[in-house]
N, C-alpha and C positions, 0 to 999 in steps of 0.2 A: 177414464179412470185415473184415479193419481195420486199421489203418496200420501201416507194417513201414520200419522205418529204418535205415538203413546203420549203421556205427558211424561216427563222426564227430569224431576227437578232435580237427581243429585246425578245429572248426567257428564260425564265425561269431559276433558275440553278435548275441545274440536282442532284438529292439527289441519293445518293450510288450509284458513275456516274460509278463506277466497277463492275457494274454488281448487277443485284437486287435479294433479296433472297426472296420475299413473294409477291406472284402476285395475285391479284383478276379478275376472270373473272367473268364480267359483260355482261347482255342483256337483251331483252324482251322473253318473253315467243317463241318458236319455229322458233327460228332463227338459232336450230343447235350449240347453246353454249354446250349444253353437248355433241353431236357428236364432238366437238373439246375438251374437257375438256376428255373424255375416249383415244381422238387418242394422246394427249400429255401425258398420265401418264398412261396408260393402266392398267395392277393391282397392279401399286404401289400406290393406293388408299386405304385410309379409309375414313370411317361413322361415324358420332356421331353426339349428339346432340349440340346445343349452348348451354351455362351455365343457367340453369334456365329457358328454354323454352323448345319445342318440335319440335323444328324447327331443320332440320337434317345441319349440316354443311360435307359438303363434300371436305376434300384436298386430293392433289396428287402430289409425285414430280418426276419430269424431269429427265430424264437420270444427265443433267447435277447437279442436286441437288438442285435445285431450288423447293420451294413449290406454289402452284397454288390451293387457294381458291376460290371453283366452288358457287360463291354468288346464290339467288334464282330469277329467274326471275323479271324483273321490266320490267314498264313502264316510269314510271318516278320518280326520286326522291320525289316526295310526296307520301309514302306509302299507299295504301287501307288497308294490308294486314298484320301478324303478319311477314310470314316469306317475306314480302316487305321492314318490317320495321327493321329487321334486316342486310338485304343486305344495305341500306343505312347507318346503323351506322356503319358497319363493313370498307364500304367505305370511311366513313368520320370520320375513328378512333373512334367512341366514343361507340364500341360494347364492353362491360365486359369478359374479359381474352381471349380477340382474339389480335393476335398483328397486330398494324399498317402496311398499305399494303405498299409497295415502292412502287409501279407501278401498273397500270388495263390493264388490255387486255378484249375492250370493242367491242362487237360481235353484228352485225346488218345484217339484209337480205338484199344481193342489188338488190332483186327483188322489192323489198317495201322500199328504204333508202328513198322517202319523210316521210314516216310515222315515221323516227326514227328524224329527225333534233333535234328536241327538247329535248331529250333525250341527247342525244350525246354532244349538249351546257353543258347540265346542270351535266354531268359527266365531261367536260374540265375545267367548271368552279371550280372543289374542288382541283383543283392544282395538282393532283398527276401526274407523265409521263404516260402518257398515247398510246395505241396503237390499232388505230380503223381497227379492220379487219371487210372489206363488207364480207361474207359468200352466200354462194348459187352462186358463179363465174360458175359455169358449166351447172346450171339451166337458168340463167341471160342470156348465151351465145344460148342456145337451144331457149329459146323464143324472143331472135334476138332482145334483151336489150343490151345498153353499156352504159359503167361506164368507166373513165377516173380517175383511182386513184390518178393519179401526181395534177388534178386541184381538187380534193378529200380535199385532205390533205393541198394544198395553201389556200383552202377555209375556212379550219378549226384551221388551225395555227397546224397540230397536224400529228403525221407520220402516214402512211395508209396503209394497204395491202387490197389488193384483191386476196381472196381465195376461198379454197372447201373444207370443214372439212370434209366430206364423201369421199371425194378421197384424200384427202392429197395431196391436190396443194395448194403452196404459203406459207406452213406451216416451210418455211427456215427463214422467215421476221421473226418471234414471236422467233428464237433462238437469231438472230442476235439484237434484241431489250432489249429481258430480259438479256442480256451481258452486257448491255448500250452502244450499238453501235451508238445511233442515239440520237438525241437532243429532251429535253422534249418540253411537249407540249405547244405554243404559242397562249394565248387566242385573237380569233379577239374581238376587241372593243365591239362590240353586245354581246356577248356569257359571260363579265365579269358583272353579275351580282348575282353575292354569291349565284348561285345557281339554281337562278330562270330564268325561260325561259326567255329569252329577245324576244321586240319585231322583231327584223330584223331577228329571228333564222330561223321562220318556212318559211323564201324567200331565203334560202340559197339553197334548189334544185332546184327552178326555176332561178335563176341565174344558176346553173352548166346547167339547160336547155337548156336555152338563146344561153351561149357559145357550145354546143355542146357536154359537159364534159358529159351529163347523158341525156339515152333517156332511158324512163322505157318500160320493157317489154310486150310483149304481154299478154293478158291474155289467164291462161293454158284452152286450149277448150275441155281437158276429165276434169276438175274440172267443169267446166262452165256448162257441159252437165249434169255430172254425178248427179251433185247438184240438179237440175229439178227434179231429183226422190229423191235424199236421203232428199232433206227438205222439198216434198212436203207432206201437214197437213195431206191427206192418206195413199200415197203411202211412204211417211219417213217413218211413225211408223212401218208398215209393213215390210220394206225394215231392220229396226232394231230388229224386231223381229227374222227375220231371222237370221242375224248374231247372236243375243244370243242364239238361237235354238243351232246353228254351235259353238257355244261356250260351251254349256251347252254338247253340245253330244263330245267335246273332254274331256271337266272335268269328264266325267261321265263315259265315253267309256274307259276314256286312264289314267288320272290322276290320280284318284281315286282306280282300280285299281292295278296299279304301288303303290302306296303308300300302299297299303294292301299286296300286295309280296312283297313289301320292308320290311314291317314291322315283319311278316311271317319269310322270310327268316332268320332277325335276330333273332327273336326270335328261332331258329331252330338254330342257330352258339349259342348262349346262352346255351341253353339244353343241345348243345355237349361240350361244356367246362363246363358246372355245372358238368356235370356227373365224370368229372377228378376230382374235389374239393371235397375232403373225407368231410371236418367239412360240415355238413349240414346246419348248419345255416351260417357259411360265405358262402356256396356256394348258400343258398337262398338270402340273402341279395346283393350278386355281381349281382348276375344272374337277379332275381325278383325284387331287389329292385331301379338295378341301370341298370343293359343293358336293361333291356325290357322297363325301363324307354328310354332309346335312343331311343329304336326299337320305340314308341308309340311317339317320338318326330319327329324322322324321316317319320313320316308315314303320316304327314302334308306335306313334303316338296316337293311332284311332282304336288300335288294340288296347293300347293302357288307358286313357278316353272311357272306352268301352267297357271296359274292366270294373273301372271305377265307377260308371254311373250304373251299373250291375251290382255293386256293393253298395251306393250311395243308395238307390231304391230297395235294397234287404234291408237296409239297416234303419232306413225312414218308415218303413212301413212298420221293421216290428220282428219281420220273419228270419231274420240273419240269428237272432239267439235263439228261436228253434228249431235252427239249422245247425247251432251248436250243440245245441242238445242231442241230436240225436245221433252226429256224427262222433259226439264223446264215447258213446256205448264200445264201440269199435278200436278207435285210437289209443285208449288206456290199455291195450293190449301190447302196443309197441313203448311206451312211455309218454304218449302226448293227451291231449285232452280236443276238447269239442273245438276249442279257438282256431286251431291249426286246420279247422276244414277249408274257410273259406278262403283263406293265403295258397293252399296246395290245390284248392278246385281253380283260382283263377291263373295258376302256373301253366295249364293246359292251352293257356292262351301263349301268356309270357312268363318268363319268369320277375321280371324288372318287377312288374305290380305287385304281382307278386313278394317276393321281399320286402318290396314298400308296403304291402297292408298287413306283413305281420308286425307292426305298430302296437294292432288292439292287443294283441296276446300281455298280458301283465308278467307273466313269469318269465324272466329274464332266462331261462335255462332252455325252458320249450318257446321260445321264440328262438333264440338260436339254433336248436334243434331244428326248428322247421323252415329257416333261413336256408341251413345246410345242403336240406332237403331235397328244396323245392325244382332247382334245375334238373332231380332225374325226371318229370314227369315231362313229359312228349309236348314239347310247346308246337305252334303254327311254323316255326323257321325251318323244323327239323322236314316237314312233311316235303317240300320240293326233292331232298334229296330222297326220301321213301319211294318215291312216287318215280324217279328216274331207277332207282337200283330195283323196286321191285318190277316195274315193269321190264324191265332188262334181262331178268333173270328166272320170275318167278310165272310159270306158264300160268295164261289164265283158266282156269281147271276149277270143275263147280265140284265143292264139298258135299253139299246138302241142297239136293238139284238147283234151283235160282236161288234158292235163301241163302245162300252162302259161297263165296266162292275163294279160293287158294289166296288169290294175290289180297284180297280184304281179312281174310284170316290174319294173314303173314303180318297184317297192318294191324290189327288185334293182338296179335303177340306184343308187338313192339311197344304197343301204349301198355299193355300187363309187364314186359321185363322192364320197363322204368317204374311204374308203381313200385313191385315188390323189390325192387337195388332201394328205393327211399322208406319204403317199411322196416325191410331189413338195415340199411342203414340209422334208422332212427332207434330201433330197439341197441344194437350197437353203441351209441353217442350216450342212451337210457342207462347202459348197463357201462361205462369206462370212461370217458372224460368227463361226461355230462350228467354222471352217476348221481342223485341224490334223492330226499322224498317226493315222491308224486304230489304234483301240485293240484291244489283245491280249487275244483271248478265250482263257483259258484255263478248262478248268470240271471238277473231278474227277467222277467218277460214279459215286456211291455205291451200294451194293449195295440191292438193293430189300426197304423193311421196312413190314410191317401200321402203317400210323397208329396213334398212340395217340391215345384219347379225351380224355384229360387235357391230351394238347396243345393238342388242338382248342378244346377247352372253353377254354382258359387263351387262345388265340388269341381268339376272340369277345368274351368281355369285356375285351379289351385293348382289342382297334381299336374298338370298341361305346366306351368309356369316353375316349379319344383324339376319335373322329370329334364326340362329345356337346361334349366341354369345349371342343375346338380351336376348329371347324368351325361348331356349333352357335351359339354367341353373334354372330360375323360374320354369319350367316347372320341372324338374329334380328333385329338391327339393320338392316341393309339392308330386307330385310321389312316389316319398321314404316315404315321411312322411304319405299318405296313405297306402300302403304296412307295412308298422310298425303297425299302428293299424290293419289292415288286418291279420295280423299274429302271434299277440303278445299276450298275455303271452307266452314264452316258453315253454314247457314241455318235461323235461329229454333230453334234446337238442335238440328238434324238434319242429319246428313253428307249433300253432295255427292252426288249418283250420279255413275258414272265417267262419263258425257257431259259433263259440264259442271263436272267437278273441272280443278284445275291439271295432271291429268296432261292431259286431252282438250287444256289450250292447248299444252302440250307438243306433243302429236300433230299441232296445226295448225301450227308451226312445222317440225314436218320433212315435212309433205307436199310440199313443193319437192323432196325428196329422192326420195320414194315415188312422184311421177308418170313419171319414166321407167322406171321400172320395171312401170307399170300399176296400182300400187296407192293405196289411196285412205288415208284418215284414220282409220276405223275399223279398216284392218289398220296402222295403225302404231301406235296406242294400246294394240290387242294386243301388239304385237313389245315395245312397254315393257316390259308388266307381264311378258314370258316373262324378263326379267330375273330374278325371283323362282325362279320356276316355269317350266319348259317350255313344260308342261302345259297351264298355266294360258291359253294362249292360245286353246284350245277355248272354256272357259268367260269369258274375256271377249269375244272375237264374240258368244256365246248374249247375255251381259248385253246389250251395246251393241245387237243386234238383236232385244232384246225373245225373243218368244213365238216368232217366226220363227225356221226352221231355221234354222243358221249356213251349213249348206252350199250352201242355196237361196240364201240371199240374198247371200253369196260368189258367186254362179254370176251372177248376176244385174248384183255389183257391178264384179266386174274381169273375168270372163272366162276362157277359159281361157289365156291369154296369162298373163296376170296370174299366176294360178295356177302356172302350171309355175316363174314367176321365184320366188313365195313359198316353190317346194319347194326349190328352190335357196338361193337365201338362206336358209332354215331348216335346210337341209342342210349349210351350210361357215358360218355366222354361230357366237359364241360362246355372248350370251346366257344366261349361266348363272353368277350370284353364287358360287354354293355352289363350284363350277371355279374361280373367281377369288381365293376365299377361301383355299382349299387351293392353287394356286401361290405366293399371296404367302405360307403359310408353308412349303410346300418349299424356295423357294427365299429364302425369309428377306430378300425384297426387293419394293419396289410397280413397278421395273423391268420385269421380266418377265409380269407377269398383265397390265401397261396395254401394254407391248408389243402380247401375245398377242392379245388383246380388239383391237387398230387393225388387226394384219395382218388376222386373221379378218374384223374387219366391212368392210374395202375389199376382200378378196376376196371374200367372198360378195356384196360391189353390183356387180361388176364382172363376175361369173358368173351375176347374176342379171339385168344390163343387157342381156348378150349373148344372155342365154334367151329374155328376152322382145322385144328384134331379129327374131334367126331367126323366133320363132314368129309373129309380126306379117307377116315377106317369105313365111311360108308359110301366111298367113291362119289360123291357126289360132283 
């Protein structure tokens, strides 16, 4: 296949007619722009934000040396959207320290090209060369659709391919154009209006009709079928319950897991090369302060991995926007809409991916909304401490004879009182900072397609390479800088043990805090160190009590009073750097994550004040 141009004789002049050096690619939402943006640059890709926002800008360049600016989905040049409104300026020069494109390479489905006319006007009209490739040529041909690219491109004054970004057919036109092989784009009469849709735009596929140029395809009849159950009002929710089940039991089975022997394992190459480092305090500092810092950053990354290729096959197949859909019915009851399902269902893993994939959400209000959100919901880090405090406390006693038993209840509650603190707190945000009109879910729904592997793969070492560089160094820093309190003063060249480092005077300092609640000083010096880590709070009880069980002597020390406040407070508290790290660069501000971190730690004292009340007037 390959590029087929109108004749064009009062066309444009051609700017950098030797070939263009900065190309944007432009489209709507799931037409396969990034399947063509990963199979022209594969991993000669970087990430980064735009100047001043949090909108990610993504280039690549071309074997030939060419860069190619992967813009953010549109509809149309009047933006709804923050990072909508950036692909527009970046299009129309006026984005801050992005430079002016030569050329667009503008991406449309030719299963759905009536849906695009207006569109496609309203990008011909900003004068740039442009070069419209139809995409989905191999789907178009199976559902016994044809497209006539030659009467395409006379129809639009502008060059045209028809291609397959998933199989790499047609993708020779997009060489031979960004060379400047072929003549810029000649606006027809209708289309030159600075921008705006003209009216004769949207009867430009029913003329290709007319003549025979475009008969639209069939509609697909497993989308058609399949749909019957995934949006019906009972059988959908069900039908999504299940996939999260099937998602929940690989993060939990597999990822989670893998990131605990990943992190294990280093820690164990750590220990063998400490043990070579004669000075003890450089070899505690290398060791403790900075590889187990890795170990404990890496120990995220099969979960967020996992996350993401869990959202990268929703969203390639098709079923992630009828996952929106139905989870919409629901969330406009708090103030959010359908997008916030899939960011708050993968929280239950982590929250890090979470934050990072409310990205799609367009409404700058409920994405921050559900930013806010996301850490009450019960990630994998929090489980080691459940699982020590309930076994410890909470006698194993069957509810509803083997179906159910006290200590898995108790674990039921804990996943329901973070749900409803991030319900409640979202209607909250809906209704006083975050106050304004309900935003308009609109969500197309694309016909259901087999993943490709190439995406997936190209998905992982994105956010793998993103979470490393972002994430990881914030995290690293903080890390060290606990481990320093953890282990400091020196004596005679030997670190501190945590009982009597500056973190323990820390812990004596907020025990005024910790006795209405029931707790003592050795659970507060843990709740420090879960700053880092979770987790880690298991393993410093063990340290701080020695050889002794943690759960014994927890039983011994607060009680069960005490106890049920710490699952509470551990259950709505934030605690978690790596969260704090990742808000303040979503949200490109230290506002919001020191917010987040006060509401959460005076709700969880204030929920854990009143647990351990009640459970006192009912002797427990």
């Amino acid at each position: 296949m390959s590029t087929l141009i109108a004749p064009a004789p009062a066309a444009q002049p051609q700017r950098n007619a030797g070939g263009y050096k900065t190309v944007g690619l432009i489209g709507p939402p799931n037409v396969g722009k990034t399947t063509l943006f990963n199979r022209l640059t594969g991993m000669r890709q970087k990430v980064s934000n735009y100047s001043g926002v949090t909108v990610e800008h993504r280039s690549g360049k071309l074997k030939t040396g060419q860069t190619v600016v992967d813009l953010p989905g549109v509809w149309s040049l009047t933006p709804e959207s923050e990072d909508q409104k950036i692909a527009v300026n970046v299009l129309r020069g006026k984005q801050h320290n992005v430079a002016a494109l030569d050329a667009v390479l503008l991406v449309v489905d030719g299963t759905q090209l009536h849906r695009y006319m207006t569109l496609i006007g309203q990008v011909l009209a900003c004068g740039l060369p442009t070069l419209v490739l139809i995409n989905m040529a191999d789907e178009l041909t199976a559902r016994k659709g044809f497209i006539d690219p030659l009467a395409v491109a006379r129809e639009l004054g502008a060059p045209t391919a028809l291609i397959s970004a998933s199989r790499g057919t047609g993708i020779d036109a997009i060489t031979r154009f960004l060379n400047g092989e072929h003549a810029a784009a000649a606006l027809l009469p209708v289309l030159q209006a600075g921008g705006n849709a003209a009216p004769g735009c949207a009867t430009d596929c029913n003329n290709l009709t007319k003549t025979g140029a475009y008969r639209r395809p069939n509609h697909s009849r497993f989308t058609r079928e399949f749909d019957r159950w995934a949006l019906h009002p009972v059988v959908g929710p069900i039908l999504c319950l299940v996939f999260i089940l099937a998602a929940f039991q690989i993060m939990f089975r597999a990822a989670y897991p893998a990131g605990t022997a990943l992190s294990n394992w280093l820690s164990a190459v750590g220990a063998m090369v400490g043990a070579h480092i004669p000075n003890a305090i450089v070899s505690a500092v290398l060791v403790d302060g900075i590889w187990n810092g890795v170990a404990s950053v890496l120990g995220f990354l099969p979960t967020i991995l996992c996350m993401f290729v869990v959202i990268t096959i929703l969203e390639d197949s098709g079923y992630m926007a009828r996952a929106a859909v139905i989870a919409d019915r629901t969330m406009g009851r708090v103030g959010l809409n359908g997008r916030s399902f899939l960011p708050l269902l993968s929280a239950y893993a982590c929250a890090v991916p979470a934050i990072m994939a409310t990205r799609a959400i367009p409404s700058k209000k409920d994405r921050l909304a559900t930013i806010l959100i996301a850490p009450f919901m019960t990630c994998s880090a929090r489980l080691p401490v459940y699982a020590l405090l309930i076994a410890a406390f909470i006698p194993a006693r069957q509810l509803l004879g083997n179906a159910l038993g006290l200590q898995a209840a108790t674990m039921m509650l804990l996943y329901a009182l973070g749900l409803l603190a991030a319900l409640f707190t979202a209607k909250l945000l809906n209704s006083s900072m975050l106050k304004g009109q309900p935003s308009l879910f609109a969500i197309e729904l694309p016909n259901y397609r087999l993943p490709r592997l190439r995406t997936i793969m190209l998905a992982i070492y994105d956010r793998s390479k993103v979470f490393l560089k972002q994430v990881g160094t914030v995290i690293l820093v903080l890390n060290l800088g606990v481990w320093f309190l953890s282990h400091m003063p020196f004596h005679n060249g030997q670190p501190s043990d945590v009982g009597s480092s500056y973190l323990a005077h820390l812990g004596d300092l907020i025990v005024p805090l910790l006795r209405p609640l029931g707790l003592t000083r050795n659970v507060g010096i843990s709740l420090l160190t879960a700053f880092v880590a979770r987790e880690s709070v298991v393993s410093t009880l063990a340290t701080l009590y020695g050889s002794v069980n943690a759960g014994v002597a927890l039983r011994a020390e607060v009680g069960l009073a005490g106890a049920l406040a710490l699952l509470v407070f551990f259950a709505l508290a934030m605690q978690c750097t790596a969260t704090l790290a990742v808000v303040r660069r979503e949200t490109n501000s230290w506002k919001w994550p020191l917010l987040q971190l006060g509401y959460m730690t005076v709700l969880a004292y204030a929920a854990s004040f009143v647990t351990y009340r009640i459970a006192l007037a009912f002797h427990v």
